[in-house]
VOMI-592292 format. One record per residue: x, y, z of N, C-alpha, C in turn. Coordinates in steps of 0.2 Angstrom, whole numbers, always signed. Layout:
<atoms>
    n.x    n.y    n.z   ca.x   ca.y   ca.z    c.x    c.y    c.z
      X      Y      Z      X      Y      Z      X      Y      Z
...
</atoms>
This chain:
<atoms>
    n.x    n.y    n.z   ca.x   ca.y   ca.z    c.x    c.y    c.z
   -186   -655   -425   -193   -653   -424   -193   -645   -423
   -197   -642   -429   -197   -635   -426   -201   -633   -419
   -197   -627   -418   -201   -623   -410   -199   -619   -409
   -200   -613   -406   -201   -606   -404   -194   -604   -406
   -189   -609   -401   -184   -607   -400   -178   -609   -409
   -184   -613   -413   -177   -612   -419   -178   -606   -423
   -182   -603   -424   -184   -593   -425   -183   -587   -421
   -182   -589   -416   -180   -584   -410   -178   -586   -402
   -172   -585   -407   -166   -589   -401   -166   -584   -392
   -168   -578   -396   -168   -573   -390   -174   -571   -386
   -178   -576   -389   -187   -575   -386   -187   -577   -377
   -188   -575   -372   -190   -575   -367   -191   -580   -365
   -193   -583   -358   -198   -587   -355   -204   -585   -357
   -206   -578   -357   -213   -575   -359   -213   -578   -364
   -211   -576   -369   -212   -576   -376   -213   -584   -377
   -210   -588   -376   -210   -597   -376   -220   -599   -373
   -219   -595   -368   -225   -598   -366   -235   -594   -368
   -231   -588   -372   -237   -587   -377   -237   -590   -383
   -231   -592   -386   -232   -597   -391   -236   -605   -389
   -234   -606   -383   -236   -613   -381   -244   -613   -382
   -246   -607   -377   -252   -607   -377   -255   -605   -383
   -251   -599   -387   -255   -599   -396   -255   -605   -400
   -251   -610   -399   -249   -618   -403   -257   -621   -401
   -258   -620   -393   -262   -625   -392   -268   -622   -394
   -270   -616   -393   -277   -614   -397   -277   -615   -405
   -271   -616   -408   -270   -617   -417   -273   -625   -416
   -271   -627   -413   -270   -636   -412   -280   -636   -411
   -281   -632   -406   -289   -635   -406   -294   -629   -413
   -290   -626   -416   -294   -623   -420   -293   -628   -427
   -289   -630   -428   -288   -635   -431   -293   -642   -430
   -293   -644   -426   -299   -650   -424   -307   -648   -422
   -307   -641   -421   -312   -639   -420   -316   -639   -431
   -311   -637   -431   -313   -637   -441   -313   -644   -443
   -310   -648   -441   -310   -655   -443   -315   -660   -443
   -318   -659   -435   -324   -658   -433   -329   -659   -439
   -329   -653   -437   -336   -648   -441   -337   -651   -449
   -329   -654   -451   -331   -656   -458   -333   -663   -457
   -331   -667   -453   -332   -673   -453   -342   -673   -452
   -343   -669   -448   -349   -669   -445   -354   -666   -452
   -351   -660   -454   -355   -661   -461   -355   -665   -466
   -350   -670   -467   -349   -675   -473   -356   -680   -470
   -356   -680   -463   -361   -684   -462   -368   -684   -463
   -368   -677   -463   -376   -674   -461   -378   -678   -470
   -374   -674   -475   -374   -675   -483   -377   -683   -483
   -370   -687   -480   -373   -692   -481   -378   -696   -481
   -381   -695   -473   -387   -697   -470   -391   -695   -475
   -392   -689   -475   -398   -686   -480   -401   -689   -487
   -394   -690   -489   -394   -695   -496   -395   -703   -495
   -394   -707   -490   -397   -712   -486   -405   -715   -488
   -406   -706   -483   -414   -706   -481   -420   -704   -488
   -418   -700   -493   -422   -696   -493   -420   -698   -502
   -426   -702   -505   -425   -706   -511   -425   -698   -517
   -428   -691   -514   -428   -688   -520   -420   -686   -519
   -416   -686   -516   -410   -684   -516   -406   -687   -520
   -405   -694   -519   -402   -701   -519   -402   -700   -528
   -409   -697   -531   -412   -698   -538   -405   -691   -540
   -405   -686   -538   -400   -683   -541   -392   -684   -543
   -390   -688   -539   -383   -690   -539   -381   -700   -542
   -387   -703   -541   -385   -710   -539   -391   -714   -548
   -390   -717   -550   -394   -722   -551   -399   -727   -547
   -404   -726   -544   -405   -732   -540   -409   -739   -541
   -408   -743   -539   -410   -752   -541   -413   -754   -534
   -416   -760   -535   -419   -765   -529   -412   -769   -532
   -413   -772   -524   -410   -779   -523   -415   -784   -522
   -411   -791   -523   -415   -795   -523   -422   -798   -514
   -417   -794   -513   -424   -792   -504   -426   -787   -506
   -426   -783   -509   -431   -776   -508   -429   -770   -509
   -422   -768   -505   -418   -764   -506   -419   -759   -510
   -421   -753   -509   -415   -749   -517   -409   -746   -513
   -406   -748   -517   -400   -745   -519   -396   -743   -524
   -389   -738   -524   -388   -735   -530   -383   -741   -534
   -385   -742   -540   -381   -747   -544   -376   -741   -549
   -377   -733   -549   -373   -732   -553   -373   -724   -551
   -368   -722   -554   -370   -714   -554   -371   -710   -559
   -374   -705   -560   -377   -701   -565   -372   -695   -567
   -373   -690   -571   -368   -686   -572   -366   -681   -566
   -372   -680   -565   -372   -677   -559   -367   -679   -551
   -369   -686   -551   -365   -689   -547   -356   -691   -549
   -356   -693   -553   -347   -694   -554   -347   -686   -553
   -346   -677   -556   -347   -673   -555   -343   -672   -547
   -349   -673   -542   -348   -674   -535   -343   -677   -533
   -341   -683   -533   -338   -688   -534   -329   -685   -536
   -329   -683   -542   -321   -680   -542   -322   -673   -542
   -327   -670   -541   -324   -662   -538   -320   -661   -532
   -322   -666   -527   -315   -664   -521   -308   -662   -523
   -307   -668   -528   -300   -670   -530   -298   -661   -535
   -300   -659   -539   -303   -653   -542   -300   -647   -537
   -304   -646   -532   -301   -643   -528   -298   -642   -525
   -296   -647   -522   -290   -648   -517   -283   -646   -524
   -285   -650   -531   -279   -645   -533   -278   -639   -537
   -283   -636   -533   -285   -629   -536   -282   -625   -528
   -281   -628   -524   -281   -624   -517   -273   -627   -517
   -269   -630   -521   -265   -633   -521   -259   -629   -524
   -262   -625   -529   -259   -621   -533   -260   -614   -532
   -266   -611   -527   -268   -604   -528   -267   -601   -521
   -265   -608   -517   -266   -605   -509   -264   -599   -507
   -257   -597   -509   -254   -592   -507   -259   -585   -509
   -263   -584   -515   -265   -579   -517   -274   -580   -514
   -276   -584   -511   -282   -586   -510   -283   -583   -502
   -289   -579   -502   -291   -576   -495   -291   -582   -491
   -291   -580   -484   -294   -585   -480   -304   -587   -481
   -306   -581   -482   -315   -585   -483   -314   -589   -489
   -309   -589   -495   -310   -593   -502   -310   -601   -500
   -303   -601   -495   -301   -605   -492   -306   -610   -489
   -309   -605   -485   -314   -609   -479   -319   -613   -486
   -322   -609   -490   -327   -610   -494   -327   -615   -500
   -319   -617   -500   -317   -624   -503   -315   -628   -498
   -314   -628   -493   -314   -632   -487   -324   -637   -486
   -327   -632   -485   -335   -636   -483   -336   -639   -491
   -335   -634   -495   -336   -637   -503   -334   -645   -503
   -328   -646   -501   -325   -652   -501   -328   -657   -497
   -329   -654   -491   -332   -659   -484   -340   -659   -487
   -344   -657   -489   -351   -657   -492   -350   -664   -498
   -345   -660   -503   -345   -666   -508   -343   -673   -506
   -339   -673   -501   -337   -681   -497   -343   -684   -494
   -347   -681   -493   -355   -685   -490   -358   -689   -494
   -357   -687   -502   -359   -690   -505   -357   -697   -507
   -351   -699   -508   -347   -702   -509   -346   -708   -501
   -347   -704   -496   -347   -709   -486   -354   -711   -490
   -363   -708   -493   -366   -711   -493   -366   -719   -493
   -362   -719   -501   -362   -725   -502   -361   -733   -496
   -356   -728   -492   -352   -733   -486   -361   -735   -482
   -364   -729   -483   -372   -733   -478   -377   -737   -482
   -375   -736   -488   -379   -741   -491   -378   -747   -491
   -370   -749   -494   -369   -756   -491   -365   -758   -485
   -367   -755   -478   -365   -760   -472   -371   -756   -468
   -372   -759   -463   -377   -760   -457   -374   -753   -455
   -380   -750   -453   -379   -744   -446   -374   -746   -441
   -376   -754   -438   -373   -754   -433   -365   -756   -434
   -363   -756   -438   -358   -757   -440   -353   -751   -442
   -356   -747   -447   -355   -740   -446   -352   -737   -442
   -357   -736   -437   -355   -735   -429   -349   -735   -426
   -350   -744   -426   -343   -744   -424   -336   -746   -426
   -336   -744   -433   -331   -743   -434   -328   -735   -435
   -334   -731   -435   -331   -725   -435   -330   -723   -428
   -333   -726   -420   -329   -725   -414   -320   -728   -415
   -322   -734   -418   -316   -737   -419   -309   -734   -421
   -312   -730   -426   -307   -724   -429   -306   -717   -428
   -312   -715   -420   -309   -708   -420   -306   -710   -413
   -304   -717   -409   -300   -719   -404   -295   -720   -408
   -293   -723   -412   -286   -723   -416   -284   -715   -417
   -287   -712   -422   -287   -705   -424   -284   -701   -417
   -285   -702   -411   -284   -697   -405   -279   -703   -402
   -276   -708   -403   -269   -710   -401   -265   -705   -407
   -266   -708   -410   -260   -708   -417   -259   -700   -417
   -263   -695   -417   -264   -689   -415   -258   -685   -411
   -260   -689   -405   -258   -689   -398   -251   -689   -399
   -249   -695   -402   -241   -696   -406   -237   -691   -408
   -241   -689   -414   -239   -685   -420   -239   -679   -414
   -243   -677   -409   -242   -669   -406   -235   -671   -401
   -233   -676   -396   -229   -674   -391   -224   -677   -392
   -224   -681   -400   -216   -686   -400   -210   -682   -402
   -204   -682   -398   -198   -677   -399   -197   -683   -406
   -197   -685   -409   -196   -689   -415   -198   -686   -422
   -193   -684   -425   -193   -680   -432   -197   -689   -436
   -203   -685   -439   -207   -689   -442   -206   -687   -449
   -202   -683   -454   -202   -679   -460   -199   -687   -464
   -194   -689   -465   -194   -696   -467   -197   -702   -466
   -200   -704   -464   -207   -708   -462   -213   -704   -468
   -215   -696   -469   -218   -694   -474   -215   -694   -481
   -211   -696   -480   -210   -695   -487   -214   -704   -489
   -211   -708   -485   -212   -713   -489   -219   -717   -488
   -225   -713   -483   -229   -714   -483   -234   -711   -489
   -230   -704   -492   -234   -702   -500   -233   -707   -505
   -227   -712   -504   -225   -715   -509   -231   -721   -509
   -230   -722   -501   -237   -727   -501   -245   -726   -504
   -247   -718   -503   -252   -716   -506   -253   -717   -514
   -247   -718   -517   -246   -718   -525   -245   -724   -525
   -245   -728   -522   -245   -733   -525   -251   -738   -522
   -254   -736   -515   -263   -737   -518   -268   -736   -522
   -266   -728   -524   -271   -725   -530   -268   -729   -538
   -261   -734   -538   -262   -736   -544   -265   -741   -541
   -261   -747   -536   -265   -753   -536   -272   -752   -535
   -276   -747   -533   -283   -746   -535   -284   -748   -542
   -284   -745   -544   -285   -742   -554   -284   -749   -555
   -277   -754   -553   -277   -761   -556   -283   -767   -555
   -283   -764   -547   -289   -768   -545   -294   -767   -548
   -298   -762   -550   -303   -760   -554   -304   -763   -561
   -299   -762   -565   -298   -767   -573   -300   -777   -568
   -295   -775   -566   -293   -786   -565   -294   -785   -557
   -301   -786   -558   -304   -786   -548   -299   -793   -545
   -299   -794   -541   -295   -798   -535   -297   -798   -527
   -300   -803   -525   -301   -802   -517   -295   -804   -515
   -289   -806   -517   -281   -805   -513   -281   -798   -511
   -280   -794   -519   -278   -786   -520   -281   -783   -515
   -289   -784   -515   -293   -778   -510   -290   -780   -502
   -289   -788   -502   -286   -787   -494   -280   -784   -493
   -276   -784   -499   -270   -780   -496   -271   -773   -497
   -274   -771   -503   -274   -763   -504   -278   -761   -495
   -282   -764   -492   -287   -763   -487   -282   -761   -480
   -277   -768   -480   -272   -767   -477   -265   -761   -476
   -267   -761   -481   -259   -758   -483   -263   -751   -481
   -269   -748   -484   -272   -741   -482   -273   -739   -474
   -275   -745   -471   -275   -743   -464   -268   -742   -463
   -261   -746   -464   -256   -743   -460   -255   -737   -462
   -255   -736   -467   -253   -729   -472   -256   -724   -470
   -260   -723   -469   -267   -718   -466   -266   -716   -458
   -264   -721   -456   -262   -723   -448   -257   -718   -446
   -249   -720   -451   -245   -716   -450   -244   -706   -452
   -249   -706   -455   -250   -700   -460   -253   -695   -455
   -257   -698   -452   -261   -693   -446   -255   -694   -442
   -253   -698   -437   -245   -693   -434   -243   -688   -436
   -239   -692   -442   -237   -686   -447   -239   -680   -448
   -245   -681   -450   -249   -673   -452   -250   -668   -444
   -250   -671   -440   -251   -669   -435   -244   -665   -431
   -239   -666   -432   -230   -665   -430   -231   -661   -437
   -233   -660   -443   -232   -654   -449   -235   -650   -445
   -242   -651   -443   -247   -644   -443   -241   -639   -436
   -239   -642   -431   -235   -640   -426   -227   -633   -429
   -225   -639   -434   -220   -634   -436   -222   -629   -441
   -228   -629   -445   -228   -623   -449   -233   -619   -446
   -235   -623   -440   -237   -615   -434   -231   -612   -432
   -225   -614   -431   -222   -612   -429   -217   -608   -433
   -218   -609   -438   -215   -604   -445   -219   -599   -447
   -226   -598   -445   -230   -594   -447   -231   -590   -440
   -230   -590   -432   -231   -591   -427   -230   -581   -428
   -233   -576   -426   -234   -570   -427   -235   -566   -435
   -239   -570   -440   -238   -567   -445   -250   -569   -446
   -249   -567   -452   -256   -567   -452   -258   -574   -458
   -254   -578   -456   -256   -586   -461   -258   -592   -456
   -259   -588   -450   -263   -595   -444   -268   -599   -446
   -272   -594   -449   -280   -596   -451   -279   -602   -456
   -274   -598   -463   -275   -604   -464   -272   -610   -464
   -267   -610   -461   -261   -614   -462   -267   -620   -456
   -270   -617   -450   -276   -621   -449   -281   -624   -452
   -282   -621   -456   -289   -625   -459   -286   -630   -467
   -279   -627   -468   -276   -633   -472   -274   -640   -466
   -272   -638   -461   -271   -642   -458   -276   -649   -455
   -283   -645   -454   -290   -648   -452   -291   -654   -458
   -291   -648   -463   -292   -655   -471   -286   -660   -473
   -280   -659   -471   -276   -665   -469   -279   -670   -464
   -280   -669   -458   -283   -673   -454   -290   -675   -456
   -294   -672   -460   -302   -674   -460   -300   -678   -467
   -295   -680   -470   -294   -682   -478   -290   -691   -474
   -287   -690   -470   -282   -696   -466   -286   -698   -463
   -292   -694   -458   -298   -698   -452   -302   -704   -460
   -306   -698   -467   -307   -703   -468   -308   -708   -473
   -300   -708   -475   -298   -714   -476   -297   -719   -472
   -293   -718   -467   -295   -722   -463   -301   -727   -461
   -307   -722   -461   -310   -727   -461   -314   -731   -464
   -316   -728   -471   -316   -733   -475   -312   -738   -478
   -307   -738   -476   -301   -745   -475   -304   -747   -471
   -303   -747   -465   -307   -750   -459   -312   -753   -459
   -315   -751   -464   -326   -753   -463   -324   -759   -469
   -316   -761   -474   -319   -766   -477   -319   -771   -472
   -314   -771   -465   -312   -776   -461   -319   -777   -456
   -322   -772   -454   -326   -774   -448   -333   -772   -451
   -335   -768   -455   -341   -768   -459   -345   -774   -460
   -350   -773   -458   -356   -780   -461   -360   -778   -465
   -359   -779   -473   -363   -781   -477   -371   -780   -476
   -374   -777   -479   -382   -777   -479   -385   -782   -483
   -381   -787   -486   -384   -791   -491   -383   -796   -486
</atoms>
């Protein structure tokens, strides 16, 4: 586990204890941005929810056999939305080092704006009240597992590795469920993504630690925080939408 003391073996008690207190202000700037994306993905989605000329830009909408409308498809517009994140993300994937900190921030909300549209769908088909609690459900997990990843002397860097392998291998079994649907497959993709996701936030949370601590006096805190924020605000949710197939109530 990196720490102060594996880059500056000669650093003080002072020095130990400004970095402590510099980690712990990175550590809330970090969730304070996490936050703020989750809280915007929200606002997107509600909006899109409530407000049927929005709904008309992005979705296709239908009735259901109660009354309902709801989106049966999406328009060009919408798939668009839908994979610009991913677009993104590997565009910040390959440019970060040459990319300002404001370019940064501004594919950061870009992302969390475009994920609202895509959480809409989760309010279309389950109950408010259910919603709710699953996403309490998930920021009490989110804040152990977190909790983990910040104070465990336990090198988590093997556990990542084979947790990406798990991520690749739910985005295939995705894509197979999608050709050859299966109610076995979705319970186990559903399952398997909660554990996967579960462990990933520890994880990302024990990363963001040590490459503060690599970057600890130089001028890449900003963003190594705000890549850090969209690792935990990509893990919070997934998580939940796994979560929401298990305790979600159907609107149908």
């Amino acid at each position: 586990m990196a720490n102060f003391d594996t880059f500056n073996r000669s650093g003080t008690i002072a020095d130990q204890a400004t970095f402590d207190v510099g980690l712990r202000a990175h550590m809330v700037r970090v969730y304070n941005y996490m936050a703020s994306g989750l809280a915007l993905s929200g606002i997107v989605a509600f909006a899109l929810f409530n407000y049927e000329g929005l709904q008309n830009i992005f979705f296709q909408m239908g009735r259901t056999p109660g009354g309902s409308i709801v989106p049966v498809g999406l328009n060009a517009l919408g798939w668009v939305a839908i994979l610009a994140p991913l677009g993104l993300l590997l565009l910040v994937s390959f440019r970060a080092a040459k990319m300002s900190v404001g370019s940064i921030q501004a594919v950061y909300w870009a992302v969390t704006a475009l994920m609202g549209v895509s959480l809409s769908l989760v309010l279309f088909r389950y109950t408010g009240a259910s919603v709710a609690r699953t996403f309490f459900v998930t920021a009490a997990a989110f804040g152990a597992l977190s909790l983990y990843g910040y104070t465990t002397k336990r090198d988590l860097t093997a556990m990542g590795k084979f947790l990406f392998m798990g991520v690749v291998g739910l985005i295939l079994a995705g894509i197979v469920n999608m050709i050859w649907p299966s109610g076995t497959m979705s319970f186990i993709i559903s399952a398997a993504g909660v554990l996967i996701f579960s462990g990933l936030i520890a994880y990302d949370t024990q990363k963001i630690k040590e490459q503060y601590a690599d970057a600890w006096g130089t001028d890449m805190a900003e963003k190594i925080a705000i890549f850090g924020a969209l690792s935990l605000y990509l893990d919070f949710v997934n998580l939940f939408q796994f979560l929401m197939s298990f305790l979600g109530q159907s609107r149908d």
